[in-house]
LOMI-828017 format. One record per residue (C-alpha): residue number from 1; residue in one letter; x, y, z. Coordinates in Angstrom, 3 decimals, always signed. Each point is the difference from the previous one (the first is absolute). Example, Ala and Ser with C-alpha at 12.3 -4.5 7.8 and 13.67 -1.06 7.14 Angstrom:
2
resi resn c1 c2 c3
1 A +12.300 -4.500 +7.800
2 S +1.370 +3.440 -0.660
This chain:
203
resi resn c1 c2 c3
1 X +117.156 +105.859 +82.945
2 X -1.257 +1.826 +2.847
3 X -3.213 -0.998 +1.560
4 X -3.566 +0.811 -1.388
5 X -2.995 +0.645 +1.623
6 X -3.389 -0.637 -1.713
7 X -2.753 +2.850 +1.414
8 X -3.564 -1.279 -0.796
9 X -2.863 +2.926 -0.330
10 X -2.939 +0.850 +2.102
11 X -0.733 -3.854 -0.530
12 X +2.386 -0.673 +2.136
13 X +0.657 -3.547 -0.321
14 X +3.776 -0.945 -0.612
15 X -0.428 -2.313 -2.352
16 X -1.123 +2.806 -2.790
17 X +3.676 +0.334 -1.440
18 X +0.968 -3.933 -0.071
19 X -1.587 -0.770 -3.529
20 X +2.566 +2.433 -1.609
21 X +2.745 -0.644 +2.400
22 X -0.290 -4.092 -1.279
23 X -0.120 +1.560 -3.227
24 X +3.003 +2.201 +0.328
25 X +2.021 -2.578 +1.932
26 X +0.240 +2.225 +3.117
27 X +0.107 -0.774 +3.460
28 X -0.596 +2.515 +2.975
29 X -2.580 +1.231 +2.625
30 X -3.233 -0.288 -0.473
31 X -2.086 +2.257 +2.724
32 X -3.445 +0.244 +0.657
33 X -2.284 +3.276 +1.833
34 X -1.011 -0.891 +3.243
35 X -3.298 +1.497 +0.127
36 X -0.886 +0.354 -3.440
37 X -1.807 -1.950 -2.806
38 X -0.740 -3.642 +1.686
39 X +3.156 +0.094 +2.342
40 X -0.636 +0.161 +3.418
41 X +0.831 +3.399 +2.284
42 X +3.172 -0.198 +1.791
43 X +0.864 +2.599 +3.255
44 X +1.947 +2.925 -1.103
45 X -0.596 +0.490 -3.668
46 X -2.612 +2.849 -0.150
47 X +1.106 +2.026 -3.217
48 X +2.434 -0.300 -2.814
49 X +2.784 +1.586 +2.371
50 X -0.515 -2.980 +1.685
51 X -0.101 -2.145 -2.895
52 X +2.960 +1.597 -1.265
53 X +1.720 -1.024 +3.512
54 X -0.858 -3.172 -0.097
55 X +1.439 -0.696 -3.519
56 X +3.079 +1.681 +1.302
57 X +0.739 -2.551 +2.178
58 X +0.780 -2.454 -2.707
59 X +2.790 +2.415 -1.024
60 X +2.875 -0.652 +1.501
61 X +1.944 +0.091 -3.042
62 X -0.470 +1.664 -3.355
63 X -3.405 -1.010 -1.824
64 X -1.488 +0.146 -3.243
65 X -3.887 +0.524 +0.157
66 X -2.671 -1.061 -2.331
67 X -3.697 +1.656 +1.563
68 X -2.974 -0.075 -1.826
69 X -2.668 +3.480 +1.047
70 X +0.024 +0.755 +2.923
71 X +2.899 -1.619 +0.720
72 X +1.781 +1.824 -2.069
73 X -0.557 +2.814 +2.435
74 X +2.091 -1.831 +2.561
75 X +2.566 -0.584 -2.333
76 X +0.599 +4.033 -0.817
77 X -0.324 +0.483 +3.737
78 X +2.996 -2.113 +0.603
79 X +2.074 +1.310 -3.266
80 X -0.183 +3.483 +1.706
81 X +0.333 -1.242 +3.824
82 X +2.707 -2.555 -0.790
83 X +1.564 +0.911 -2.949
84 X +3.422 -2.532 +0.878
85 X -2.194 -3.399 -0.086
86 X -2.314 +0.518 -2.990
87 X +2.080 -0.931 -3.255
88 X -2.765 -0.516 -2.251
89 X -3.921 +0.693 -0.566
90 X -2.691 -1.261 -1.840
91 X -3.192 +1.804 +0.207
92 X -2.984 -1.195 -1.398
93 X -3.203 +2.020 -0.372
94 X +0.678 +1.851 +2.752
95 X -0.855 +3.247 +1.908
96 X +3.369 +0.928 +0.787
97 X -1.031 +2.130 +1.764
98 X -1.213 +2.490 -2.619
99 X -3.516 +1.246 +0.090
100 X -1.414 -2.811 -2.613
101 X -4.058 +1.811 +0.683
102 X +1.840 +3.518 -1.635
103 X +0.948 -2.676 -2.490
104 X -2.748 -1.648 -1.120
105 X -0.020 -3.284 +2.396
106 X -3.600 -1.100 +1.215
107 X -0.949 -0.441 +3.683
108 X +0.654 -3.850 +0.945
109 X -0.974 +0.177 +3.290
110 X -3.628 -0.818 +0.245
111 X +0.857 -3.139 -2.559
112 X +2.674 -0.637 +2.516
113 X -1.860 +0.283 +3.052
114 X -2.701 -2.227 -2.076
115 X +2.531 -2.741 -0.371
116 X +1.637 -0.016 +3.069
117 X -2.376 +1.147 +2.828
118 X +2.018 -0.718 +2.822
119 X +3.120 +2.029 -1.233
120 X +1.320 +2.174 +1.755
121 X -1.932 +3.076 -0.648
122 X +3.249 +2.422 -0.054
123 X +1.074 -0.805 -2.969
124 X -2.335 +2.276 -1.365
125 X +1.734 +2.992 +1.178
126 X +1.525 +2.512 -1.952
127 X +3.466 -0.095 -0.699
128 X +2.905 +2.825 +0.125
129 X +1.123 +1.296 -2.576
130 X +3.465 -0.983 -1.228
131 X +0.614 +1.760 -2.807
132 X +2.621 +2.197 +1.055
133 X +1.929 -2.413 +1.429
134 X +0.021 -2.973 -2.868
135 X +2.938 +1.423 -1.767
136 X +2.022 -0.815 +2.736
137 X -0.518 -3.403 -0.864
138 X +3.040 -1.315 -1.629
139 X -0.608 -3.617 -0.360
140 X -0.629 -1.662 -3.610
141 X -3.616 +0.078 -0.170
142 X -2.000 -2.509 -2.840
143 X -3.725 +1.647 +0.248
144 X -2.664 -2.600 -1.650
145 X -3.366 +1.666 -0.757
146 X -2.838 -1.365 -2.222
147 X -1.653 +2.786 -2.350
148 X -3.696 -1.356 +1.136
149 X +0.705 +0.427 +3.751
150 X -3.145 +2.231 +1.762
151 X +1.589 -0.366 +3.256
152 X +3.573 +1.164 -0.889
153 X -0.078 +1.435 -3.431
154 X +3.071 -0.034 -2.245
155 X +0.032 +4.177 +0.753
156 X +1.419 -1.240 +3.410
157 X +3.016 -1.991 -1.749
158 X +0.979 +2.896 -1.583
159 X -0.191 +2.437 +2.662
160 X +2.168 -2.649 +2.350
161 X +1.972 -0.535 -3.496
162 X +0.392 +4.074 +0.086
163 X +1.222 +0.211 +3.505
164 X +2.457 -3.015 +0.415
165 X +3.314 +1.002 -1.088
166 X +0.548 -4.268 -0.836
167 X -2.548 -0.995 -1.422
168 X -1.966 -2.239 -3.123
169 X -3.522 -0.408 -0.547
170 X -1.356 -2.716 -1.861
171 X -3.695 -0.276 -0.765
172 X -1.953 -3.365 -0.652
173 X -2.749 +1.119 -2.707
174 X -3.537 -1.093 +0.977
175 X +1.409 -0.800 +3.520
176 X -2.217 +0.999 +3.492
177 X +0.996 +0.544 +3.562
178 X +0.627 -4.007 +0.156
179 X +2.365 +0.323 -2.822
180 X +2.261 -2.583 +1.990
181 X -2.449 -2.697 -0.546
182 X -0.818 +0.694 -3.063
183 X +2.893 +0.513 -1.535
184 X +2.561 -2.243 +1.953
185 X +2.505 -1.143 -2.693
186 X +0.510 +3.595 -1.322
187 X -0.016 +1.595 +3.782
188 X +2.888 -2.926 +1.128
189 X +1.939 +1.043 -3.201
190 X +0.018 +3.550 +1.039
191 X +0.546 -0.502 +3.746
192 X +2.974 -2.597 -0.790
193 X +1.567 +2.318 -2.621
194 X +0.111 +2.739 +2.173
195 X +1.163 -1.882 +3.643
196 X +2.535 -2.149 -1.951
197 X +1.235 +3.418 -2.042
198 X -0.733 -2.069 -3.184
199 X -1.223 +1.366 -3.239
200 X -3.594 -0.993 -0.684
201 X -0.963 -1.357 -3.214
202 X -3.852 +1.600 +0.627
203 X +1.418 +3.575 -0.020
C-alpha cells in the first residue's frame, strides 16, 4: 500500500491522527505545523503554500492523505498540483477550499487565537477559492463531516461531495469539528475501509 500521510488541523500537533491510525491498524507520516497551535515557528513556512511545500517533501512516491481542517486544504492543494503521487484522500471537516462562511461555518479564529496565542497569526488569512478547480481532482476521496459541526458545517461536505468527481461522504450524527476524537472507532472503520479498498460494515 502506498504511503499515507496524516495532516493535523490548525492544532497543528502531529500526533492528532494517531488515535485512529492505532485504531485502523495504519502506519504512515505523522506531520506537525511549524508555527501553529503549540509547535514552535520554523524559517521558511509563512503560509499554506509553504505548508503545502513542506508536506511535499515527504512525497517522493505516491501517498495517500488523511488531513483533518485545515489540513485538508493542503491536501486538495497537492491533488491539483501533483495529481501522479496522491492515490487516495480522506478529508475530514474540512474547508477544501470552498467558501465554508457562504456556507454557514462560524468564525474560529478569535477562539483560535484564544487558545493558541503565539500561533502564527497568518493562518487567519483568507483562502482562494478552489472551486473551479476541485473537479480536477481525480483521487478517491472519503469526506467525514459531523451534522453538529459550527466550524465546518455538513453544507461544506456536500458542496466538496458535489464537486469531486470520486467521492463518498459519510456523516457521524451528533459529531463536532473534533469528530476524530470523539468518534474514533467509527472514523478508523471508515478511513481503513476506504485506504484498504474494503467494504465497510458502518456504511
Amino acid at each position: 500500500m502506498a504511503k499515507t500521510l496524516f495532516l493535523p488541523g490548525a492544532s497543528g500537533h502531529a500526533s492528532f491522527w494517531k488515535p485512529v491510525a492505532r485504531k485502523a491498524g495504519l502506519e504512515g507520516t505523522f506531520l506537525s505545523w511549524p508555527g501553529l497551535g503549540a509547535e514552535p515557528p520554523q524559517p521558511g513556512i509563512a503560509g499554506i503554500d509553504d505548508l503545502s511545500a513542506f508536506v511535499e517533501r515527504e512525497m517522493t512516491e505516491p501517498v495517500r492523505i488523511v488531513a483533518q481542517s485545515m489540513g485538508g486544504l493542503i491536501a486538495i492543494n497537492l491533488a491539483l498540483s501533483k495529481p501522479h503521487l496522491v492515490e487516495r484522500l480522506v478529508l475530514a471537516v474540512t474547508s477544501g477550499g470552498v467558501p465554508v462562511a457562504d456556507l454557514g461555518g462560524a468564525d474560529w479564529r478569535s477562539d483560535y487565537f484564544a487558545a493558541f496565542p503565539d500561533a502564527a497569526r497568518w493562518i487567519g488569512d483568507p483562502v482562494c477559492d478552489l472551486s473551479s478547480r476541485i473537479p480536477e481532482i481525480e483521487a478517491q476521496t472519503l469526506l467525514l463531516w459531523g451534522d453538529s459541526d459550527p466550524i465546518s458545517p455538513v453544507a461544506v461536505g456536500e458542496r466538496l461531495l458535489a464537486l469531486l468527481p470520486n467521492a463518498r461522504l459519510r456523516v457521524f450524527p451528533g459529531a463536532e469539528h473534533d469528530l476524530a476524537q470523539t468518534h474514533t472507532d467509527a472514523v478508523a472503520a471508515e478511513i481503513r475501509s476506504h485506504l484498504m479498498n474494503e467494504t465497510s460494515s458502518l456504511i
